[in-house]
FIPA-976362 format. One record per residue (C-alpha): chain; residue in one letter; x, y, z. Coordinates in steps of 0.1 Angstrom, whole numbers, plus 5000, padded with zeros to 4 digits. Layout:
! residues N
['A' 'A' [X Y Z]],
...
//
This chain:
! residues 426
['A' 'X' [5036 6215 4978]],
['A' 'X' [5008 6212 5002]],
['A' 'X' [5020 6171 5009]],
['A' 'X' [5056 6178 5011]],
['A' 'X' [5048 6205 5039]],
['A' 'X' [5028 6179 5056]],
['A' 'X' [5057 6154 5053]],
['A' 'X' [5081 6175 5066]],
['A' 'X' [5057 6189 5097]],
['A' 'X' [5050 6156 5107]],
['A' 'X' [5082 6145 5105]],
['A' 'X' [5097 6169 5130]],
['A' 'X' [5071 6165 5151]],
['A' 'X' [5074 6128 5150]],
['A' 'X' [5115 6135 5158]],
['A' 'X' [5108 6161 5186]],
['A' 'X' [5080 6138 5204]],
['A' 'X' [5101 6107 5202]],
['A' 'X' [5133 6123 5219]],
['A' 'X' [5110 6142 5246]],
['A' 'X' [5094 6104 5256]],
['A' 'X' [5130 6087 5250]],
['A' 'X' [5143 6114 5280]],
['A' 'X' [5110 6100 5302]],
['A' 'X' [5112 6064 5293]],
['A' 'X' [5147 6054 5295]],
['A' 'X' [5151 6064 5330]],
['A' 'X' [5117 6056 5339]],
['A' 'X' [5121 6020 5325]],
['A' 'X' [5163 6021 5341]],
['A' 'X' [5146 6022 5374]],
['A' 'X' [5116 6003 5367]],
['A' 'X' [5124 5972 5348]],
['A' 'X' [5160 5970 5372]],
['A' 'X' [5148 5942 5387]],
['A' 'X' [5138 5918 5357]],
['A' 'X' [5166 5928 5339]],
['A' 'X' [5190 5906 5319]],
['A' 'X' [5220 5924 5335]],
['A' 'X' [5225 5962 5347]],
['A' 'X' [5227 5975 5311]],
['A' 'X' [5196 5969 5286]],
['A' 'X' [5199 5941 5260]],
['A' 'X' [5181 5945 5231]],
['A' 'X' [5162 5919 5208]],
['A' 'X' [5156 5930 5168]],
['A' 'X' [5128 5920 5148]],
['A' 'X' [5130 5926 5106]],
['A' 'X' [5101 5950 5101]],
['A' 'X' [5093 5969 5063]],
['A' 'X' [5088 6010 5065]],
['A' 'X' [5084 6033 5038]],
['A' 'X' [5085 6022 5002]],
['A' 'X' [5087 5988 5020]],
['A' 'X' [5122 5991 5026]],
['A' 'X' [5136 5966 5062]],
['A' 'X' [5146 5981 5093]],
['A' 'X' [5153 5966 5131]],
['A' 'X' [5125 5972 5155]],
['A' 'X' [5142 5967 5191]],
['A' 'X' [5126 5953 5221]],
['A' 'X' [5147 5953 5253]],
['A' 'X' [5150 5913 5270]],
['A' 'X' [5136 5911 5301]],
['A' 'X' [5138 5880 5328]],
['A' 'X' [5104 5882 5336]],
['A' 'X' [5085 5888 5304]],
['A' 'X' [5050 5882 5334]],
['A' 'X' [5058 5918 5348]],
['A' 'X' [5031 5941 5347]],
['A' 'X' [5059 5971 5332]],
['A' 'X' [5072 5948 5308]],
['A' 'X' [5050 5969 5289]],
['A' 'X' [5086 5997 5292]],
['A' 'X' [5108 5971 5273]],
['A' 'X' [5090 5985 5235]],
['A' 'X' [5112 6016 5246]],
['A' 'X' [5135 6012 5220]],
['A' 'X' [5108 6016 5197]],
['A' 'X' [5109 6052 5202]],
['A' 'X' [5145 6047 5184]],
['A' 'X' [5126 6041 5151]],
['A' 'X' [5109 6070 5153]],
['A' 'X' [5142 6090 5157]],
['A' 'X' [5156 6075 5125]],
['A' 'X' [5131 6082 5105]],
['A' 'X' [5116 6046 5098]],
['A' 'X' [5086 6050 5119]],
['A' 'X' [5058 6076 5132]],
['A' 'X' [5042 6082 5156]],
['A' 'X' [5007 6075 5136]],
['A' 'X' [5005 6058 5108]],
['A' 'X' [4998 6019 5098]],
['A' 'X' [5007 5993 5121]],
['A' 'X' [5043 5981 5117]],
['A' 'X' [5047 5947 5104]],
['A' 'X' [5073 5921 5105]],
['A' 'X' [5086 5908 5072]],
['A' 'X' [5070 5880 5078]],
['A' 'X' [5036 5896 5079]],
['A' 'X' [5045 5920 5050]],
['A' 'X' [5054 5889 5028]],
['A' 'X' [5014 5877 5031]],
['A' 'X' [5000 5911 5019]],
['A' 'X' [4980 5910 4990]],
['A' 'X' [4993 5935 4960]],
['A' 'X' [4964 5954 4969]],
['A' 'X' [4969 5964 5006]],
['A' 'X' [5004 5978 4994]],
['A' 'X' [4998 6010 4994]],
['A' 'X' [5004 6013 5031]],
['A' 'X' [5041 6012 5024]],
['A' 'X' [5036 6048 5007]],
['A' 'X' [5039 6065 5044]],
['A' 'X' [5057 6053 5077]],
['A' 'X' [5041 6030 5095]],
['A' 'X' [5032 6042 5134]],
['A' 'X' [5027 6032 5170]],
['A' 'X' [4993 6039 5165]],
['A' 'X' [4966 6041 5139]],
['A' 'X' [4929 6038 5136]],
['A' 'X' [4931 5998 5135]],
['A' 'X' [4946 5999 5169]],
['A' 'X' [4923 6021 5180]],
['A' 'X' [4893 5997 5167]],
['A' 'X' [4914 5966 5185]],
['A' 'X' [4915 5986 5215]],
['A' 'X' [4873 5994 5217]],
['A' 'X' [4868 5957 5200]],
['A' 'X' [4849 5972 5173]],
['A' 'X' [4845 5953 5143]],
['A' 'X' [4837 5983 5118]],
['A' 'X' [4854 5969 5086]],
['A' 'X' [4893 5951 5079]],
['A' 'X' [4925 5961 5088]],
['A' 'X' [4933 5968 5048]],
['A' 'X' [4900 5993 5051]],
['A' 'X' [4913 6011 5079]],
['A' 'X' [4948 6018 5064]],
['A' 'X' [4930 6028 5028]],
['A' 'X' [4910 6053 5048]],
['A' 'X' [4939 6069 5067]],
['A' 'X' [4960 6071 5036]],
['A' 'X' [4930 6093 5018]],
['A' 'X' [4922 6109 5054]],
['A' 'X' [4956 6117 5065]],
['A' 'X' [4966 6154 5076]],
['A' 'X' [4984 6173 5102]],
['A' 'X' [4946 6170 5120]],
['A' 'X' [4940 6135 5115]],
['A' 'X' [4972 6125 5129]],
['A' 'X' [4964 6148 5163]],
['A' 'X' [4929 6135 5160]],
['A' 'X' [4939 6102 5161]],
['A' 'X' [4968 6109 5191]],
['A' 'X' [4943 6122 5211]],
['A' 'X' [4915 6089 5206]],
['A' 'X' [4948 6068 5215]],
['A' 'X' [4952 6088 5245]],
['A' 'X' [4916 6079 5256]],
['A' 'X' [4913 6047 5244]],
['A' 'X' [4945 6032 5263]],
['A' 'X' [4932 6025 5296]],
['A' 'X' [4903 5995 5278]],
['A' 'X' [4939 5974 5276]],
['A' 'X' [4955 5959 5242]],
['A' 'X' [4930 5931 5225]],
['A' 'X' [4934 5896 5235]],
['A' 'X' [4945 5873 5209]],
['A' 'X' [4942 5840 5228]],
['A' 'X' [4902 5841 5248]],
['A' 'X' [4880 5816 5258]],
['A' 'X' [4854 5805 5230]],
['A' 'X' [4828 5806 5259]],
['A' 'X' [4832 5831 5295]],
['A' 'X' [4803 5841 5318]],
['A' 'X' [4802 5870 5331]],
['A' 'X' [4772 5885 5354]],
['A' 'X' [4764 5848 5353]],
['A' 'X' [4753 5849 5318]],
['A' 'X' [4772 5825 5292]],
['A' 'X' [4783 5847 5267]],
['A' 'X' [4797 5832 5229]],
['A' 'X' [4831 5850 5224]],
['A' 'X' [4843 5849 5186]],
['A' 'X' [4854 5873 5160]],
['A' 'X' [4823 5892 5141]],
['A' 'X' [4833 5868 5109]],
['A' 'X' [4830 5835 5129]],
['A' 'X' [4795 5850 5143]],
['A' 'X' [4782 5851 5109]],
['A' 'X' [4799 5820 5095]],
['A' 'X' [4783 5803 5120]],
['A' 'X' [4747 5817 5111]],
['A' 'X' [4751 5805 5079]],
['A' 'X' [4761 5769 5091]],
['A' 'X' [4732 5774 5115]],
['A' 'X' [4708 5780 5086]],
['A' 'X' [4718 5748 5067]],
['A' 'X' [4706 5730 5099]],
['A' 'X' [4668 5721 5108]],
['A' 'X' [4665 5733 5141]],
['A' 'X' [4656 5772 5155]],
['A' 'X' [4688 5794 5170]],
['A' 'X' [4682 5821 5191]],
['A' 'X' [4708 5847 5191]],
['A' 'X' [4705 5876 5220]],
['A' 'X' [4734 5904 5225]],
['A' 'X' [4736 5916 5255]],
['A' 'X' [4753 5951 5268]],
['A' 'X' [4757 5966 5307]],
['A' 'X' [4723 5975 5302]],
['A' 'X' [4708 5941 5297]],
['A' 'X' [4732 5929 5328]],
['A' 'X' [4709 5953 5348]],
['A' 'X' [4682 5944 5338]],
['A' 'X' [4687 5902 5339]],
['A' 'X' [4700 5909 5375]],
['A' 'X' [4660 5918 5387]],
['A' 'X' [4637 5904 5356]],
['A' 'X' [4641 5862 5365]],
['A' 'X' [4617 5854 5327]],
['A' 'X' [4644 5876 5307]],
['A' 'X' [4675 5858 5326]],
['A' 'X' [4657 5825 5316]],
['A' 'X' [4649 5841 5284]],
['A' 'X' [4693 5847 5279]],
['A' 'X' [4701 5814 5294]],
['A' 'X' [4677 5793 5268]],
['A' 'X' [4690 5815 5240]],
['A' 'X' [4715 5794 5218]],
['A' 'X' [4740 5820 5216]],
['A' 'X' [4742 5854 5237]],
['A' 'X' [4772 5876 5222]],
['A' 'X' [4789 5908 5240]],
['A' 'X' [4776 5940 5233]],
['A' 'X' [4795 5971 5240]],
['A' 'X' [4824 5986 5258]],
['A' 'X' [4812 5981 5290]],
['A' 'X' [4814 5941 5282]],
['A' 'X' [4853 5949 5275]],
['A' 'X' [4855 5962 5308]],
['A' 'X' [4842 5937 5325]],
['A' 'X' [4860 5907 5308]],
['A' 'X' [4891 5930 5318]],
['A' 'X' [4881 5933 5358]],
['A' 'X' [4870 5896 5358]],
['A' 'X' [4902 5886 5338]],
['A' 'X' [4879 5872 5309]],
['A' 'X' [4887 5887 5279]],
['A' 'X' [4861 5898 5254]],
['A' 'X' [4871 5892 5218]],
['A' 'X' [4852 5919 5199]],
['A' 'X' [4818 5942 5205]],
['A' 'X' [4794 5918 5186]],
['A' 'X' [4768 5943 5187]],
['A' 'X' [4734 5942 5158]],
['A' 'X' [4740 5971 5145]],
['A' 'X' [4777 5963 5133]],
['A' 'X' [4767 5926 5124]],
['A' 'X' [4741 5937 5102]],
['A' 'X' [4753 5945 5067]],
['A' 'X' [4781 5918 5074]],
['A' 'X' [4748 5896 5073]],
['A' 'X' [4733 5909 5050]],
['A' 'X' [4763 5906 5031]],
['A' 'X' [4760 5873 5033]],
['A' 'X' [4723 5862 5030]],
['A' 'X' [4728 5880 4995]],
['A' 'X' [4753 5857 4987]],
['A' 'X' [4735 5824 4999]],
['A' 'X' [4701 5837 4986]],
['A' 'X' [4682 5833 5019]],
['A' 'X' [4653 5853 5029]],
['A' 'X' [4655 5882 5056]],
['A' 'X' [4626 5891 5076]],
['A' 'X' [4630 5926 5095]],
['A' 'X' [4597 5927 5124]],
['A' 'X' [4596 5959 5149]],
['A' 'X' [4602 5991 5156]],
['A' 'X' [4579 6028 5146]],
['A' 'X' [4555 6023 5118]],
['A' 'X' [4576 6027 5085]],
['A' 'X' [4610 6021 5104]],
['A' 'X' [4614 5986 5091]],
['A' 'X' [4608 5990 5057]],
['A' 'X' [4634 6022 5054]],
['A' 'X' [4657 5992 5067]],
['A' 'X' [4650 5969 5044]],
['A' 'X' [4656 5999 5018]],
['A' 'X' [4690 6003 5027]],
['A' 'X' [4692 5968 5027]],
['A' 'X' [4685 5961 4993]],
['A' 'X' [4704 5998 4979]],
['A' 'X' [4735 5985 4996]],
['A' 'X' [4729 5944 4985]],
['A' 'X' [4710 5939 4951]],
['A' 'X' [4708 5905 4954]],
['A' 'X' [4693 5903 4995]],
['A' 'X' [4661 5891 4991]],
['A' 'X' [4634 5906 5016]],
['A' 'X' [4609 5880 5029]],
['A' 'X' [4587 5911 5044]],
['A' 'X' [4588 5939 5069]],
['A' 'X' [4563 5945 5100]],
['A' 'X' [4564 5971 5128]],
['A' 'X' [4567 5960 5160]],
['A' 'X' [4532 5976 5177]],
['A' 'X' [4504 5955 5174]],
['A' 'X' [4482 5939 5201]],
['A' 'X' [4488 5908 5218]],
['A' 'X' [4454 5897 5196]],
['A' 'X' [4470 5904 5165]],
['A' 'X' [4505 5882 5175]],
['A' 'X' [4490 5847 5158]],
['A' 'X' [4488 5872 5123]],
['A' 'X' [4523 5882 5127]],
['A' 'X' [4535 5849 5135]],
['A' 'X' [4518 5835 5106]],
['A' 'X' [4527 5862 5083]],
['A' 'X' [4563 5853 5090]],
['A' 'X' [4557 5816 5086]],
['A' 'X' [4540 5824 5050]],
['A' 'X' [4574 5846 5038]],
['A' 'X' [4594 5817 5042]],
['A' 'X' [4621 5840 5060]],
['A' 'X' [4651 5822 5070]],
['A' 'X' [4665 5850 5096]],
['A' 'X' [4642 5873 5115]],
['A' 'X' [4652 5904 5129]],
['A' 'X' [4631 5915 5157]],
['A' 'X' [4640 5951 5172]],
['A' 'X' [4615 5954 5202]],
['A' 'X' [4639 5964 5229]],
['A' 'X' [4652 5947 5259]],
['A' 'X' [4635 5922 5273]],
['A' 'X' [4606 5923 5253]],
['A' 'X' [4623 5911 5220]],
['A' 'X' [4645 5883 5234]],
['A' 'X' [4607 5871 5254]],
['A' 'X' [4591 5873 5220]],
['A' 'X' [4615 5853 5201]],
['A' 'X' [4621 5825 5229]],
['A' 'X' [4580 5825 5230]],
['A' 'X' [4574 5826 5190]],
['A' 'X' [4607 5819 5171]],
['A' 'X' [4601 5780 5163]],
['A' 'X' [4566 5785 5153]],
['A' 'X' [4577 5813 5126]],
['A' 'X' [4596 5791 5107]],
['A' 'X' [4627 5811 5105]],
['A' 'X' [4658 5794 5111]],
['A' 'X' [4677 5818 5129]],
['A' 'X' [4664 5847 5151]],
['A' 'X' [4684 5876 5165]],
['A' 'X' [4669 5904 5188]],
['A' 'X' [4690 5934 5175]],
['A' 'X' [4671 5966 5198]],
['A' 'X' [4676 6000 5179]],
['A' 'X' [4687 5990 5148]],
['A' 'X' [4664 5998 5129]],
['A' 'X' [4667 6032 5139]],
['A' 'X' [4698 6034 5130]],
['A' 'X' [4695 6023 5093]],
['A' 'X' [4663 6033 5088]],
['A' 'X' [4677 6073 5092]],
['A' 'X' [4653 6077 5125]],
['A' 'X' [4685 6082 5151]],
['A' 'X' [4718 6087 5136]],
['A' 'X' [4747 6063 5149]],
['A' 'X' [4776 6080 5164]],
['A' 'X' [4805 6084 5143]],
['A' 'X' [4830 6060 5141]],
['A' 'X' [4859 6082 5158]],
['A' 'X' [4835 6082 5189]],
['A' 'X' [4826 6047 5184]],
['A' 'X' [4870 6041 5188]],
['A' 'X' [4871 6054 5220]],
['A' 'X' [4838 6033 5232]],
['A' 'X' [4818 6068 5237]],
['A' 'X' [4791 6056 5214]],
['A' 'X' [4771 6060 5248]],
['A' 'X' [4775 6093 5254]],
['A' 'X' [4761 6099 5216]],
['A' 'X' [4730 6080 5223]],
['A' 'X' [4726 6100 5257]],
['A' 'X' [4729 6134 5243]],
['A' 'X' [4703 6125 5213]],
['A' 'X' [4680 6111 5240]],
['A' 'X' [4688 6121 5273]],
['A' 'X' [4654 6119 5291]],
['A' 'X' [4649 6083 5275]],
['A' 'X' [4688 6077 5278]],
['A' 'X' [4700 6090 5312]],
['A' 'X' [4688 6063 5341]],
['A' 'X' [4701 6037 5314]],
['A' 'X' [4739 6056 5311]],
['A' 'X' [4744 6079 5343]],
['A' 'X' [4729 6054 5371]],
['A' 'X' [4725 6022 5354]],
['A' 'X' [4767 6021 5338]],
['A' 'X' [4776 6026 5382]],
['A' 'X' [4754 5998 5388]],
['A' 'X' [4766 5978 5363]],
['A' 'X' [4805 5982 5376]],
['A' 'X' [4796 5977 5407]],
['A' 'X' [4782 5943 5401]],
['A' 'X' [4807 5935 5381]],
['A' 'X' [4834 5949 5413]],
['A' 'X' [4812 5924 5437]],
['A' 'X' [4819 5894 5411]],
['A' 'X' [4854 5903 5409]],
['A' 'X' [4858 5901 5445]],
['A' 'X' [4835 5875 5453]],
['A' 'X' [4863 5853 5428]],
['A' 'X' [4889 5867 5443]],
['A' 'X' [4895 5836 5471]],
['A' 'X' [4886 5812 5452]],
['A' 'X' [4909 5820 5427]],
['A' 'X' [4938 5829 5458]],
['A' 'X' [4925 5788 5468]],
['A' 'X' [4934 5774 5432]],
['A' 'X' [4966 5797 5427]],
['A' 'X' [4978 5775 5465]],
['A' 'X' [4970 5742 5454]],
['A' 'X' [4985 5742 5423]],
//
């Protein structure tokens, strides 16, 4: 009884929300889109998509003349038509085309048991370039979740996450922004590619870097030649989004540590390569490695040191490490210091691959808990990490996220004639 009263709520507010924005959009996008249209009547494209019980419908798009326009956006009116009969929401799984419906494995079915929607919580992920799980785990954990408050819940993220843009499916491999090179793949690709860089003989430095770490490279000349002999520096953070977006450099996905980490670990289990976890409070690190090995039985820990010792004591460390016969050490020390230690001491460790990851530890080690994910959607983790430490926390957020914009503004300007230049001679 309870579902069916669900159904039918959400259903009518799906049918009274759809003809309220139908009476907005279709004059809006009359007026709008009257000079890149086809003719002076809309002319609409279908495209075979599967709804409910995985039954076919047409989704319609309206043909525009200049697909470029910044409102061609207003042609996926018709959408809103779906919604009216009945074979779409206005939250639920992403639609999909027949064709993409035909590669679903039997086990990620179950998304045909509601309507799909314009929105859901993998679009909001796509939209904040957070990595958290898969597409199939997003839709399992709305169909368990899902509720008249869910649905709002997940309205209202949408509502606040729309002005970071829609995902980029075509970036660069490589962009530089702030005038740091920054590695732009897929959180899979990252960690395929520590693996391959594991097999090899030589050291890799991996550094993330977030707004913060901009800041800071912008007035600390050893940690910005500490990034640029890094092998790989990897986007951290909604603020990187932003600025790929102002710069017109898209940023694949937030590759951030703490998201990477039990993808890696994940992985090392499965190769059987050592992890060494160095840094952070006394007894930080090894609640890590805890977790570690609860979630992955098979991850073998090389060792586990915390990161305050004397500058006597670093030959110990070093040869500690070396004696483990880790193959990745983590080294949570904080920005710069962490990056500086690894591009001073990574080689002579031993360990193939090195990653400065900052908090964490912290984080899995049950010292600060993370922000949840629905905050993490919207790219508000910062305001989470400010309210649990605001007199650490607030020059880093309240002044240093300004500064950061507004170097990225003076970048974005500074390109703006040379780019006018190339547009002329082309």
């Amino acid at each position: 009884m309870k579902h069916l009263a669900y159904e039918a709520t959400k259903r009518g507010a799906d049918l009274l929300a759809a003809l309220a924005l139908l009476a907005i959009a279709v004059p809006l996008a009359a007026l709008a889109l009257a000079p890149v249209r086809r003719g002076l009547l809309p002319r609409l494209a279908a495209t075979t998509c599967i709804g409910r019980g995985g039954r076919p419908f047409a989704l319609r798009r309206e043909l525009l003349a200049g697909e470029g326009s910044r409102l061609a956006w207003l042609a996926d009116w018709p959408v809103l038509l779906a919604i009216v009969a009945g074979h779409a929401s206005l939250v639920g799984p992403r639609i999909l085309s027949k064709g993409e419906a035909a590669t679903l494995a039997a086990a990620d079915r179950d998304r045909f048991a509601v309507r799909p929607g314009l929105v859901c919580t993998w679009w909001l992920q796509q939209r904040a370039n957070i990595d958290f799980d898969s597409e199939a785990a997003a839709d399992r954990r709305y169909l368990r979740e899902r509720s008249l408050r869910t649905d709002l819940s997940i309205l209202l993220r949408a509502l606040l996450a729309m002005p970071y843009g829609p995902g980029d499916g075509r970036p660069r491999a490589v962009v530089h922004i702030a005038g740091i090179r920054l590695l732009n793949l897929g959180m899979d690709e990252l960690v395929a590619a520590i693996e391959a860089a594991l097999q090899g003989r030589a050291s890799t430095q991996l550094a993330f870097v977030n707004p913060a770490c901009v800041n800071i490279a912008a007035v600390d000349p050893q940690y910005r030649a500490a990034l640029a002999h890094a092998d790989w520096v990897c986007p951290d953070g909604i603020g990187m989004k932003i600025a790929g977006r102002i710069l017109g450099r898209p940023i694949r996905q937030n590759l951030n540590g703490t998201d990477l980490f039990p993808r890696l670990c994940e992985s090392l289990a499965a190769s059987g390569r050592r992890l060494y976890l160095l840094g952070a409070r006394p007894g930080v690190a090894e609640a890590t490695a805890r977790w570690a090995q609860q979630q992955f039985p098979q991850l073998r820990i090389a060792g586990t040191r915390c990161g305050y010792f004397d500058a006597e004591d670093e030959e110990a460390v070093i040869a500690a490490i070396r004696r483990s016969g880790a193959d990745v050490l983590l080294v949570a020390m904080g920005v710069p210091a962490q990056d500086l230690w690894l591009r001073r001491n990574l080689k002579k460790t031993g360990a193939r691959v090195g990653i400065g990851v900052g908090g964490l530890f912290d984080f899995y080690g049950g010292r600060i808990p993370r922000a949840p994910l629905w905050l993490r959607e919207i790219g508000g983790e910062w305001v989470y990490r400010l309210i649990q430490e605001p007199r650490r926390m607030w020059r880093r957020y309240l002044i240093g996220n300004f500064t950061f914009l507004w170097r990225i503004a003076r970048e974005r300007i500074a390109a703006a004639p040379a780019a006018g230049q190339e547009r002329w001679t082309q």
